[in-house]
C-alpha positions in Angstrom: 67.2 -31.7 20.1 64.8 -31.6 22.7 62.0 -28.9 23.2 64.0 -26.1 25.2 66.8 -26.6 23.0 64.6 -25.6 19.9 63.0 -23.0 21.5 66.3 -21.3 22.3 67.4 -21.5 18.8 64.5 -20.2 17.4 64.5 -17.4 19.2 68.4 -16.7 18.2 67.2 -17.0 14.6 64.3 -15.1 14.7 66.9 -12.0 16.1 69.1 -12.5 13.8 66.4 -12.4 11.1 64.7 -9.3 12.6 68.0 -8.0 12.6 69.2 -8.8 8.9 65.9 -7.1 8.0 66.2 -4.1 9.7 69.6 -3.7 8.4 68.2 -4.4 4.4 65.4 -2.2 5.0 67.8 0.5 6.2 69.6 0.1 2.9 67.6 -0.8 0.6 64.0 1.3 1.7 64.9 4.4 2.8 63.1 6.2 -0.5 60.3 3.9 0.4 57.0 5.9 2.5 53.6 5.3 3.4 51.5 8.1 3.8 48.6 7.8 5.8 48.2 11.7 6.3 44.9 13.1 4.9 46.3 16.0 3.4 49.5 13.7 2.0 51.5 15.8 4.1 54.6 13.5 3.2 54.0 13.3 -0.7 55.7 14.8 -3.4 52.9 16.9 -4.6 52.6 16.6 -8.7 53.9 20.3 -9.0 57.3 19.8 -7.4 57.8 17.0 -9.7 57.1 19.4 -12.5 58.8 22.5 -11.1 61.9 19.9 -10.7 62.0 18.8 -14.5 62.3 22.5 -15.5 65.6 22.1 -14.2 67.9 23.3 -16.6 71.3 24.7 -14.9 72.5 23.5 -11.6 70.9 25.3 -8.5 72.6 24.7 -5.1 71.1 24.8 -2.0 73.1 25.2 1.6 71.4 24.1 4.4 72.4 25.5 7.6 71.6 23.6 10.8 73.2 23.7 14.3 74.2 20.7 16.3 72.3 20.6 19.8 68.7 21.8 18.2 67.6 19.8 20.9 67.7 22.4 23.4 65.1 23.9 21.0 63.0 20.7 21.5 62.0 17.8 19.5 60.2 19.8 17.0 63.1 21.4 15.7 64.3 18.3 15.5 61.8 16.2 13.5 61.8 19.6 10.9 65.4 19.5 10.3 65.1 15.9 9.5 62.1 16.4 7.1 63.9 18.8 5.6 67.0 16.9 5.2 64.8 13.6 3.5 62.8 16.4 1.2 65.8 17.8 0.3 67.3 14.2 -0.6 64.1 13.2 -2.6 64.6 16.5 -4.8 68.0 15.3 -5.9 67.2 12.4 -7.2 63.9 14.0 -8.9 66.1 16.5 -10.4 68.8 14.1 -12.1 71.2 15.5 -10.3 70.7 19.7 -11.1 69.5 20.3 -7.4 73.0 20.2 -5.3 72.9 20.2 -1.6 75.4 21.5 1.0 75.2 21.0 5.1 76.9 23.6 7.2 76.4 23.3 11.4 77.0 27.2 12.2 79.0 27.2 15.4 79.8 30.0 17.4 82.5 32.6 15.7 82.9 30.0 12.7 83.5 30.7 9.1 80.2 28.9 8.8 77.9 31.2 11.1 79.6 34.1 8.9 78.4 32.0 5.8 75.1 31.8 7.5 74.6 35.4 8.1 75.9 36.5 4.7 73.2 34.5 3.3 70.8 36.2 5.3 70.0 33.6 7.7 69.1 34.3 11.1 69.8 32.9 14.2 67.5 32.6 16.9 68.0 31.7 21.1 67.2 28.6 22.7 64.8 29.5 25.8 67.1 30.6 28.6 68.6 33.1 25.8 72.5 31.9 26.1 73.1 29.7 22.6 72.1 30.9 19.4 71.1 28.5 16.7 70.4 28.6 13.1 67.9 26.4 10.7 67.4 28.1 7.3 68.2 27.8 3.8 69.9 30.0 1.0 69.5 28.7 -2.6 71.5 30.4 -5.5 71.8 29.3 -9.4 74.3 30.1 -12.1 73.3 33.6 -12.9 73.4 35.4 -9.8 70.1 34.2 -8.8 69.8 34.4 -5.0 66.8 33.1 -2.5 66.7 32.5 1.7 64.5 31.2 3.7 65.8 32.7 7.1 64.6 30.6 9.6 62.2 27.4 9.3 60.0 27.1 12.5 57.6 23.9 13.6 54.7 27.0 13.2 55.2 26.4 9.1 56.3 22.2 8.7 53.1 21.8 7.3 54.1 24.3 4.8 58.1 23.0 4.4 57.2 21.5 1.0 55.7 24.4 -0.4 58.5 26.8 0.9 61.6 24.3 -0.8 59.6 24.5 -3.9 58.9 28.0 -4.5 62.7 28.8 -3.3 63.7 25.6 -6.6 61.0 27.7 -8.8 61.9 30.7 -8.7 66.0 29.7 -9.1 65.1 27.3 -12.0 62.5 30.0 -13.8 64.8 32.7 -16.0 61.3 34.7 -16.6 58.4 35.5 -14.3 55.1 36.3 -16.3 54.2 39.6 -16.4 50.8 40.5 -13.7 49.4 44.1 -13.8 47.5 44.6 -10.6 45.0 47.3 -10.6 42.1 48.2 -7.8 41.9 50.6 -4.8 42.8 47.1 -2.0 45.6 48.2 -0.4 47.5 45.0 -1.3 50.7 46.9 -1.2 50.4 48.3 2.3 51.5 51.7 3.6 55.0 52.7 4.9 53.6 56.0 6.2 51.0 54.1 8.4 53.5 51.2 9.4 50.7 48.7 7.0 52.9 45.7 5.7 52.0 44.8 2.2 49.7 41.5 2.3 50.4 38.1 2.3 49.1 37.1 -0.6 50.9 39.7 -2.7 54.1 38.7 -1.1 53.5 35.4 -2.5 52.4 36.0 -5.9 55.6 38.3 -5.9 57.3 34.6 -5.6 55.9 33.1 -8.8 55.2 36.3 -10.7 56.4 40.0 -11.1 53.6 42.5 -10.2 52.9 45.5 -11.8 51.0 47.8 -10.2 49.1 50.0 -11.9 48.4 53.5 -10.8 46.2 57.0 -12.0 44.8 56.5 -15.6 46.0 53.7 -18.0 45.3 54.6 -21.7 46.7 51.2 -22.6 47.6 47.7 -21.0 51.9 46.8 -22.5 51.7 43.8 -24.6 54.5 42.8 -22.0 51.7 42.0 -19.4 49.9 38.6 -19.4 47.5 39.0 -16.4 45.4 41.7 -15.4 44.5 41.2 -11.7 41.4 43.5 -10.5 41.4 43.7 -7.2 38.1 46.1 -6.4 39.3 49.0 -8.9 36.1 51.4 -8.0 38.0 53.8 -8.8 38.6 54.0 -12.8 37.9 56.5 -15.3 36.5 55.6 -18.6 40.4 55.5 -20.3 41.4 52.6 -17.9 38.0 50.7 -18.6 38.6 51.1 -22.1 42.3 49.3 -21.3 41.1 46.8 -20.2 38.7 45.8 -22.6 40.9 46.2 -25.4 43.3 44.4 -23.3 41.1 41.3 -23.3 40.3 41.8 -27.3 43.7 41.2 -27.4 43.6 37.7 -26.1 44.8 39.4 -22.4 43.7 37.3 -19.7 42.0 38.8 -16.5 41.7 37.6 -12.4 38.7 40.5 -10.6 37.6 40.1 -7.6 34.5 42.1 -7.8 32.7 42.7 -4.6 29.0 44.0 -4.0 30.3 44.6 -0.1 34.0 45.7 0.2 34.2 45.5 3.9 38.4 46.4 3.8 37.0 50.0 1.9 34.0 50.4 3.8 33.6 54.5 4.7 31.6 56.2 7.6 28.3 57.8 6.7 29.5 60.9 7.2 32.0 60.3 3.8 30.3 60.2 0.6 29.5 56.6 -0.1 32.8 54.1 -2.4 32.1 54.0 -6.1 32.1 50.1 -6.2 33.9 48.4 -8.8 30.4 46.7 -10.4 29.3 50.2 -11.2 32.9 50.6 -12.2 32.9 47.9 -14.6 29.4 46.9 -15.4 29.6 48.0 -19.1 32.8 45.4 -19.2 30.7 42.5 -17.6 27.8 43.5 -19.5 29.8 42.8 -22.5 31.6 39.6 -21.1 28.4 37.9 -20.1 28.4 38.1 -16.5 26.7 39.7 -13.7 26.9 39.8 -9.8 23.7 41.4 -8.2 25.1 44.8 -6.3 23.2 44.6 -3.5 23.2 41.1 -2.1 25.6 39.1 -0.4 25.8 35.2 0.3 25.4 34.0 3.7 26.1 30.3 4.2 24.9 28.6 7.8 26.6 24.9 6.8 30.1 27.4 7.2 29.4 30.1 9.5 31.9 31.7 11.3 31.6 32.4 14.8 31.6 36.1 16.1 31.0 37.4 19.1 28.1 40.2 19.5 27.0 42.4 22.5 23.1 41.8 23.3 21.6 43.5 26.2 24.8 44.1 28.1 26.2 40.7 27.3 28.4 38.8 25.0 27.1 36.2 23.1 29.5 33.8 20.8 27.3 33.1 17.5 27.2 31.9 13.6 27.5 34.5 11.1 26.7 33.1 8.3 27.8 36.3 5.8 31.5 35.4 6.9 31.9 31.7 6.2 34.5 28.9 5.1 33.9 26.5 1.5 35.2 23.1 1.7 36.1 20.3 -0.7 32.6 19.5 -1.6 31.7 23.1 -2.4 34.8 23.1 -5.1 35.2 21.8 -8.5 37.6 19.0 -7.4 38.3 17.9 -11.4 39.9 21.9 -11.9 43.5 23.1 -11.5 42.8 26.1 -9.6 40.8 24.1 -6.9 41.7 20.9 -7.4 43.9 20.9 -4.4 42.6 22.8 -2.2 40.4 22.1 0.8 39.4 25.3 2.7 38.9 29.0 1.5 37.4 31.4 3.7 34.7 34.1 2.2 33.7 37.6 3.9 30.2 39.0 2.4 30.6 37.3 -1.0 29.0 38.1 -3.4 27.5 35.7 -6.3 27.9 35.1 -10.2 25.4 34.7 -12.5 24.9 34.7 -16.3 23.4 37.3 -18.4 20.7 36.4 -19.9 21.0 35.4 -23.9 24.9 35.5 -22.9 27.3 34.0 -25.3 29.6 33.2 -22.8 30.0 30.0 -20.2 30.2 30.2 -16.7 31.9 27.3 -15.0 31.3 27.2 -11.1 34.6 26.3 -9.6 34.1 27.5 -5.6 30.3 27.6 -4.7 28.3 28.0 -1.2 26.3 25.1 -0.1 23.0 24.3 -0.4 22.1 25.6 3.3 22.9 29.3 1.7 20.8 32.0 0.9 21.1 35.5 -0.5 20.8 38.3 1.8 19.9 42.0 1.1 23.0 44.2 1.5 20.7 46.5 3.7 20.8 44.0 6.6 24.7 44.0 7.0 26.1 47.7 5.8 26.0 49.3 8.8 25.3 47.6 11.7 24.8 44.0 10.8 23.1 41.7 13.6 24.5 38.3 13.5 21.8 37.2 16.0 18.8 38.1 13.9 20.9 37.1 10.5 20.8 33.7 12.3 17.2 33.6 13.6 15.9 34.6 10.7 18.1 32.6 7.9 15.9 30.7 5.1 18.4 28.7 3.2 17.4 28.2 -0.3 18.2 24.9 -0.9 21.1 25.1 -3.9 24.4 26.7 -3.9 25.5 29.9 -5.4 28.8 30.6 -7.1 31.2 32.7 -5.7 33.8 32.0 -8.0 33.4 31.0 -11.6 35.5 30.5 -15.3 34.0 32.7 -18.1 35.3 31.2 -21.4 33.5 32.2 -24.8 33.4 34.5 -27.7 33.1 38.0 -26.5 32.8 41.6 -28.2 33.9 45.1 -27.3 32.0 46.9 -24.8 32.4 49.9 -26.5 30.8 49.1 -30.3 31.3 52.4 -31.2 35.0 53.3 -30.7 37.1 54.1 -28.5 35.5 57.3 -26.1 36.6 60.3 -26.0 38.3 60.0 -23.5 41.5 58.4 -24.8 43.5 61.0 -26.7 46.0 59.0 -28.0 45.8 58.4 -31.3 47.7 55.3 -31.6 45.9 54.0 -29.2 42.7 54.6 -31.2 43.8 53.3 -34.4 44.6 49.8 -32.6 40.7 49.5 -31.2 39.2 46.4 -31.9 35.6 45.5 -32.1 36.2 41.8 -30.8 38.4 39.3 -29.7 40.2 37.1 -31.7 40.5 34.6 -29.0 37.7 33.0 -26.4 37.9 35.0 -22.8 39.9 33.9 -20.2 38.4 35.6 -17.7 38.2 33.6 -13.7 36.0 36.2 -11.5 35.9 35.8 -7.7 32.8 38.1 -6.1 34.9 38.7 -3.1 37.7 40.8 -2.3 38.1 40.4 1.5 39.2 37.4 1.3 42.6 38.8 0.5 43.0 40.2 3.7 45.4 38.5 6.3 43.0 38.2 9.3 41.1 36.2 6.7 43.4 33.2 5.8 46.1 33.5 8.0 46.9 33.7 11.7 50.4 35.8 13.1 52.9 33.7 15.3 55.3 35.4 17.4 57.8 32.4 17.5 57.7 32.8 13.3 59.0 36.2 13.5 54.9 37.9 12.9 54.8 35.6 9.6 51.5 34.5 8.8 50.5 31.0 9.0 47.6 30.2 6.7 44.8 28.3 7.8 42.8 28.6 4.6 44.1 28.1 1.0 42.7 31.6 0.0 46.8 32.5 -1.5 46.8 29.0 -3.0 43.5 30.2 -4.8 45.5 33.4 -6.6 48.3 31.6 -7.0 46.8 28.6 -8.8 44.5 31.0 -10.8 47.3 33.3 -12.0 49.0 30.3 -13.2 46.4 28.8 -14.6 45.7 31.8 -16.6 49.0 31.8 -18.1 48.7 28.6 -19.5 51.5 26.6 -17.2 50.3 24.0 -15.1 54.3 23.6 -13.2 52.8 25.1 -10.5 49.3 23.8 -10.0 50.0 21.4 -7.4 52.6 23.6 -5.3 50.3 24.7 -2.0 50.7 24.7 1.5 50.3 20.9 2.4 48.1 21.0 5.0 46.6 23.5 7.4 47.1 24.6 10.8 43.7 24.9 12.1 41.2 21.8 11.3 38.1 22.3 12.5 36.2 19.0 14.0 33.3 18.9 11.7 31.0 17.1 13.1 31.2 18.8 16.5 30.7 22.1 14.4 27.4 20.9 12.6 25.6 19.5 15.9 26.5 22.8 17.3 25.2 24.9 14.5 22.3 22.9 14.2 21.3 23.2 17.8 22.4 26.9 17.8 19.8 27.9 14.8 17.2 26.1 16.9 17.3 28.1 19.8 18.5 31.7 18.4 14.9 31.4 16.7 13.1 31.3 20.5 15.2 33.3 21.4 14.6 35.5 18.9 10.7 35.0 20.0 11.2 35.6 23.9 13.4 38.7 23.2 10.1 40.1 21.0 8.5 39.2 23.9 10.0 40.7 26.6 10.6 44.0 24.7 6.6 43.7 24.1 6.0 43.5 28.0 8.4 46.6 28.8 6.2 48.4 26.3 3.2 47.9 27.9 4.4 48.5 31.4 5.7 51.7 29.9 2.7 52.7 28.0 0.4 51.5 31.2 2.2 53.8 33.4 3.0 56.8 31.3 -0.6 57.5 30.5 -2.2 56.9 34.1 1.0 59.2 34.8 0.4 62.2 32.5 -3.4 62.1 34.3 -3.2 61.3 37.4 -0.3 61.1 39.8 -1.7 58.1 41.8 -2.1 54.7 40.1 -5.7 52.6 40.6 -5.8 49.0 42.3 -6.5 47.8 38.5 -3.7 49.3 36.9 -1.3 48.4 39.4 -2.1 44.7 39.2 -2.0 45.2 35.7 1.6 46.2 35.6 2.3 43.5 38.6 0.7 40.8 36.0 2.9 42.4 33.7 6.1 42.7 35.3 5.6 38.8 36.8 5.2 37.6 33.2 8.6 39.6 31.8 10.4 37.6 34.5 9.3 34.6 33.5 9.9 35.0 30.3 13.5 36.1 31.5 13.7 33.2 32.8 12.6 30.8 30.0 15.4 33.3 27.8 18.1 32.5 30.4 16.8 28.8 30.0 17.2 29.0 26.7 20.8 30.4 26.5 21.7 27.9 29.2 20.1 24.6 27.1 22.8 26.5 24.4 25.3 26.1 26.5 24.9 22.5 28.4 24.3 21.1 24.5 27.6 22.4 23.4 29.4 21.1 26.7 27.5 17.8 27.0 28.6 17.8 23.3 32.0 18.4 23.7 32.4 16.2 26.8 30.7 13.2 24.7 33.4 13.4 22.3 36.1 14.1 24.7 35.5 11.2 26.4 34.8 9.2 23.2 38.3 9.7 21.8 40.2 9.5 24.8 38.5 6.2 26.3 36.8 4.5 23.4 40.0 2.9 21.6 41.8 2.2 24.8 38.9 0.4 25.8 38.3 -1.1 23.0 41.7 -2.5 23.4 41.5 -3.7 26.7 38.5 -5.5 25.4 40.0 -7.1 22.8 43.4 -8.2 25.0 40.7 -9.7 27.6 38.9 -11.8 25.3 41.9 -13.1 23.3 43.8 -14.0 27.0 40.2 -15.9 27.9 40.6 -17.7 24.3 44.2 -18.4 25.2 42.7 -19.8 28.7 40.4 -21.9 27.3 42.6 -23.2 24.5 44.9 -23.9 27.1 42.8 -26.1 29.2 41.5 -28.0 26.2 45.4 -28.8 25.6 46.1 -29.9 29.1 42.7 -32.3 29.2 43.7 -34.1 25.6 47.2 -34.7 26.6 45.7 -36.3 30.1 
């Protein structure tokens, strides 16, 4: 067989081959993945597998998907796929309990009635002729009913998390019992057209929410979490519930704020009773204290904001609003373990009480380039600028949200007070608490709001899409409170807004350097319009006409306020040109640098080919 002929043949075998593989891999592999994503976008997080072995009575799921979702665009696409493999991956994880049925909703079918029945809803493709449907509606043997209307590319990093939570709530027959109590308005307000908050709406999902209203005289032993969401408004008989609540082995979620920006009034109202007035005798007792009048501001993750100076608008760091990452969480702990970015809004910080029985256990913390700042510099009419200029950092974090575990006693030693009439309520009073505290205290409550953690999409029908893990936070507290870890792992896999890190720093780190000259030029300048002022009031009040020398004083003046203008305008452009020339390094650095580096590699291995080549052709000559 002679050199061509071999060739050919090896080439017919090598098809075949690739083709025989393919066709086994197809087979054979197609449970198999690699995922590369950082977030594991693509992984079975822990928690489905455990909500999925709590299986115990057959739950069906019906998938509705139109044929042509390619009108919608590939996006549609590539989620109705996902969905389809997650979906396939649950049924064998659930031994057979999870059923699933496909349905393609065409027009005036039995199966768009099915669809709409199940409260599904169909939405246009983009010239608003077809309409197409992608949702779910789940359902289990005792009436149990869950939809997800429509899934949109807005939430695929968050498809995982939605299956799950529609599997856990069919699959669980009892939701624990949470008593929410504080003055947030977590539950909105028809009357003003306010939408309860996100984060309610999904700890509705997992647990049903109590909400407590007027004066409690006792917490039902029905309840097994007390959240406190800034209660600043309590009277001594709801305190006392609570404590006595906790003696009875109750466990407790506060987010305790020295700064409740969602409830601040105007100074014409008389001024919040916060809830660390409300409740210091409770956190004397448990151990804990968070200074009321200081807030945490963190440079490393500042939020940008933008502030009116002098007539313009300037984009800065605010370091009082600012965003914890991995390395600021207690990685080894349920509640954080999986999370990797929570937003904070003039936090507060946790510390122990002196001679404290208790244990505080940092699990979210600021980071090292943090300092506290006196509430006075933010209540009223904070100055992001000077915040900035002026920022000290302390050198060590500060926690912002902690696990208090320990032997506690009764804040109130000697009885119930007098204001709890009941009787039988009395008679059950106990001076301590027959188990440790389970207490997890966050010194923040803004970070419950929306505009914190997540951003509204008009495509998604106004439903927010998280880009922090602040809900994942409740969630995985509240159920770590309760003692069941099923849900730990369930989160949003992923978010949609990833900041590029190390653009960030090199642009906070130049930004702190020149908001401090600026800082200096603006002193100056305001200096130098004093003195011109002063100079020319006073000759003014005397004497109508200026003198040679004070006129060339207020010339020298005047000439040395522009120039300092202009170094300020320098300054602010410097800002600027650092943050583009930044920018454009990097642009250019990911969009060149591997294609180049390609090209460089494909020209040295053809040289090396070359060469070998020639060596060939001289040792056969």
């Amino acid at each position: 067989m002679n050199r061509r002929l071999r060739a050919l043949f090896g080439c017919g075998l090598a098809v075949v081959l690739f083709v025989a593989l393919n066709i086994w891999a197809d087979r054979e592999l197609r449970s198999t993945r690699l995922d590369l994503t950082e977030d594991g976008l693509f992984t079975i997080s822990e928690g489905t597998r455990s909500v999925l072995a709590t299986i115990r009575e057959p739950i069906t799921v019906r998938v509705y998907a139109s044929s042509g979702l390619e009108a919608l665009g590939p996006d549609y696409v590539a989620l109705a796929r996902r969905a389809d493999e997650l979906l396939e991956r649950y049924q064998r994880l659930s031994g057979g309990l999870l059923r699933v049925e496909r349905f393609d909703p065409q027009p005036f079918s039995r199966e768009e009635d099915m669809a709409l029945a199940d409260g599904i809803e169909g939405f246009a493709d983009v010239l608003g002729q077809d309409r197409f449907f992608l949702g779910m509606a789940g359902s289990n043997s005792t009436n149990g009913r869950y939809h997800l209307p429509f899934l949109t590319p807005e939430r695929a990093d968050l498809l995982e998390y939605d299956l799950t939570r529609m599997v856990h709530d069919l699959a669980r027959p009892r939701k624990v019992t949470v008593a929410l109590l504080g003055d947030l308005p977590l539950n909105g307000n028809p009357a003003a057209q306010a939408v309860p908050w996100a984060v309610l709406e999904a700890a509705e999902r997992f647990f049903e929410i109590r909400t407590l209203f007027g004066s409690v005289s006792a917490i039902d032993d029905d309840v097994d979490v007390v959240w406190l969401a800034e209660p600043g408004e309590l009277d001594l008989a709801t305190v006392y519930a609570i404590d006595q609540f906790v003696m009875r082995g109750g466990r407790v979620l506060a987010f305790l704020d020295p700064f409740a920006e969602s409830l601040v009034r105007p100074r014409s109202q008389p001024p919040r009773t916060g809830s660390l007035e409300t409740l210091a005798p409770l956190l004397a007792a448990w151990g804990v204290e968070i200074p009321a009048r200081q807030v945490v501001g963190d440079r490393q993750g500042a939020i940008k904001v933008q502030v009116d100076r002098g007539g313009r608008t300037t984009v800065t760091d605010y370091p009082v609003w600012f965003a914890t990452g991995p390395e600021d969480m207690a990685g080894s702990d349920p509640v954080t373990a999986n999370l990797s970015l929570v937003h904070f809004r003039s936090s507060g910080h946790i510390v122990a009480r002196e001679g404290a029985a208790t244990r505080i256990e940092p699990l979210v913390s600021s980071s090292a380039d943090s300092q506290v700042i006196d509430l006075a510099r933010i209540e009223y009419a904070p100055d992001p600028v000077e915040i900035l200029a002026t920022f000290e950092p302390g050198g060590s974090g500060h926690a912002l949200v902690a696990r208090v575990s320990g032997p506690v006693r009764t804040a109130f030693p000697d009885g119930p007070p007098d204001a709890v009439t009941d009787e039988a309520v009395r008679a059950r009073h106990r001076p301590e608490a027959g188990h440790p505290l389970a207490l997890l205290l966050v010194a923040d409550s803004d970070m419950l709001r929306d505009d914190v953690w997540t951003q509204g999409s008009a495509v998604s029908g106004g439903v927010g899409v998280p880009f922090a893990h602040n809900g994942d936070l409740v969630i995985n507290a509240l159920e770590q409170l309760v003692g069941s870890d099923a849900m730990i792992g369930l989160r949003g896999r992923g978010i949609s807004n990833r900041p590029f890190e190390v653009l960030e720093t090199m642009t906070r780190q130049a930004e702190a350097r020149y908001r401090s000259k600026e800082r200096t030029l603006l002193r100056t300048v305001s200096e130098l319009e004093n003195q011109i002022s002063t100079t020319r009031g006073h000759r003014e009040g005397e004497d109508l006409v200026l003198t040679p020398e004070q006129q060339d004083e207020i010339r020298r003046t005047r000439d040395r306020m522009f120039e300092v203008r202009g170094e300020l305008r320098e300054v602010r452009f410097a800002l600027e040109k650092d943050v583009r020339d930044l920018k454009a390094l990097l642009t250019v650095l990911n969009i060149w640098a591997v294609p180049a580096l390609i090209g460089v590699f494909a020209v040295a291995v053809a040289l090396l080919q070359a060469r070998r080549a020639r060596l060939y052709r001289r040792v056969r000559s």
